[in-house]
C-alpha atoms as an extended CHARMM CRD file, in Angstrom:
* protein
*
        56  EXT
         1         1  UNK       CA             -0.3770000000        0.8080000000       22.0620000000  PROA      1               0.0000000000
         2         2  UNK       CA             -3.0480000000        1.6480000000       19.5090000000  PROA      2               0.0000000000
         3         3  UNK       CA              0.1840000000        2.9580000000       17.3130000000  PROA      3               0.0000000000
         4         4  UNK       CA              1.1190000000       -0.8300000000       17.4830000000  PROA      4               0.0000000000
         5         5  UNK       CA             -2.0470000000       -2.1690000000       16.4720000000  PROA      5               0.0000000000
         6         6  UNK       CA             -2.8440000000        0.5680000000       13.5420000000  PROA      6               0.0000000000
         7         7  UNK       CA              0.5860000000       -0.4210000000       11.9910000000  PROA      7               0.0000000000
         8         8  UNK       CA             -0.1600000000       -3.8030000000       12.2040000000  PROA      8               0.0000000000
         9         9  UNK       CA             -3.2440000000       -3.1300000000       10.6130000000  PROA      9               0.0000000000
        10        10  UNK       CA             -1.6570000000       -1.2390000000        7.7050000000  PROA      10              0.0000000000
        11        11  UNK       CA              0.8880000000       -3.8540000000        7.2670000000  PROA      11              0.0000000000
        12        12  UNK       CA             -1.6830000000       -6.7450000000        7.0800000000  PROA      12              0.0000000000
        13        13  UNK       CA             -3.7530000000       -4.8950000000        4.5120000000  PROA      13              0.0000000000
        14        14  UNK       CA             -0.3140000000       -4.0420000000        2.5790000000  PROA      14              0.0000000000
        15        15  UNK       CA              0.0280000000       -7.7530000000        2.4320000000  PROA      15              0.0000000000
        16        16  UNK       CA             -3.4360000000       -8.2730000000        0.9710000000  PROA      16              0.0000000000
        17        17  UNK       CA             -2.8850000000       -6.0770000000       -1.7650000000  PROA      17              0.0000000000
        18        18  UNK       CA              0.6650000000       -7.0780000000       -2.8770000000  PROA      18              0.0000000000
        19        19  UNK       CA             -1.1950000000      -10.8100000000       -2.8260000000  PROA      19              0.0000000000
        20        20  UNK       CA             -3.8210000000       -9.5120000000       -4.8900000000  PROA      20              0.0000000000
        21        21  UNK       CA             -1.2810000000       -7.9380000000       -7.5970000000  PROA      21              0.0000000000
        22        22  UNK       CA              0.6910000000      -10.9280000000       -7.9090000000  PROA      22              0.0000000000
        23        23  UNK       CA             -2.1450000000      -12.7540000000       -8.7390000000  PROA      23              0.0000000000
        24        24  UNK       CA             -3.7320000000      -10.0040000000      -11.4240000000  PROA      24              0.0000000000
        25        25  UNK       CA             -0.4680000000       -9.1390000000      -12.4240000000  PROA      25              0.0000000000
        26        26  UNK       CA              0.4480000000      -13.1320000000      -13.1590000000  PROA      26              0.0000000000
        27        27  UNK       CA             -2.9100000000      -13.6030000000      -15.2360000000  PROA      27              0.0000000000
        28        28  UNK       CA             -4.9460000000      -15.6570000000      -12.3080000000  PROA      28              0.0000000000
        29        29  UNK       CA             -7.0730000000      -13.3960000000      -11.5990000000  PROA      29              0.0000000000
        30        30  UNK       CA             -9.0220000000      -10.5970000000      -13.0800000000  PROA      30              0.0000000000
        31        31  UNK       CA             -9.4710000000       -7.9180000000      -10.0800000000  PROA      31              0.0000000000
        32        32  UNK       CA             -9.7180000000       -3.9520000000      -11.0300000000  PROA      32              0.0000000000
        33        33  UNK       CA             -8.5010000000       -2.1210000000       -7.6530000000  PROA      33              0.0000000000
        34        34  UNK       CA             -4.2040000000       -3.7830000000       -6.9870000000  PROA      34              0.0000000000
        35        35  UNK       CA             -2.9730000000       -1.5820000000       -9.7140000000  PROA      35              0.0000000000
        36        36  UNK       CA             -4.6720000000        1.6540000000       -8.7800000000  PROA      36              0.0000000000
        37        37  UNK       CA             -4.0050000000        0.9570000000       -5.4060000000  PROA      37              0.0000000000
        38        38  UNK       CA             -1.3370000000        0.1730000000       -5.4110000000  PROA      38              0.0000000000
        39        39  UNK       CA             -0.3230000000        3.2420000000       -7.3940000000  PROA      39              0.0000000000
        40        40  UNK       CA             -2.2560000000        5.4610000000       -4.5210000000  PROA      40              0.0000000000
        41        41  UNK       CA             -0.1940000000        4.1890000000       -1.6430000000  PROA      41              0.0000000000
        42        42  UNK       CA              3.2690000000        4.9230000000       -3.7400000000  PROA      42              0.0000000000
        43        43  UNK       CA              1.7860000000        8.5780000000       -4.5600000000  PROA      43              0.0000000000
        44        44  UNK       CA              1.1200000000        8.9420000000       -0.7440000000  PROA      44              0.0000000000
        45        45  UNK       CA              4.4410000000        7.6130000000        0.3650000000  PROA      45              0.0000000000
        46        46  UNK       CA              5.7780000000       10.0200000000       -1.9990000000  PROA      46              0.0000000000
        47        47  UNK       CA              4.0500000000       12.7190000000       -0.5030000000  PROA      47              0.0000000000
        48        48  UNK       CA              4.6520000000       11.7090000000        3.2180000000  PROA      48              0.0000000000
        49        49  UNK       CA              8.5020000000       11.3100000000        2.3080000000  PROA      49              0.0000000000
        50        50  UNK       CA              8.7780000000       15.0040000000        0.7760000000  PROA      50              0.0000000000
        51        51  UNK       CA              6.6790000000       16.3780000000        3.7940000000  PROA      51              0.0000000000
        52        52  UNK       CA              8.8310000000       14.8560000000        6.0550000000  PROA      52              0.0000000000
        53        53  UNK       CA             11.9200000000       16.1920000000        4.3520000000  PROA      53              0.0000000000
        54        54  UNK       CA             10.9010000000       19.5760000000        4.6360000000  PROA      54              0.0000000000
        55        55  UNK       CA             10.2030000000       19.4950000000        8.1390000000  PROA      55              0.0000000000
        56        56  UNK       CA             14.1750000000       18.1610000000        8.6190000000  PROA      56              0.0000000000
């Protein structure tokens, strides 16, 4: 149950910060922290994906 709730969690905050790029990334709005986000979370999927492929 608390599984359930984290990923719901994650998923609303991945929502926020795709909402937030498209609107730095379109010119609306000036905002520092999408981008480099953004750019965190793909490094760390990266690294979960490869750790999970060596455990296969």
């Amino acid at each position: 149950m608390h599984a359930a709730v984290a990923a719901l969690g994650v998923l609303r905050g991945m929502v926020a910060v795709d909402r937030a790029n498209e609107q730095t990334l379109s010119g609306r709005r000036r905002r520092w922290w999408p981008v480099p986000l953004s750019a965190l979370v793909a490094v760390g999927l990266v690294l979960f994906f490869t750790a999970w492929l060596h455990q296969v």
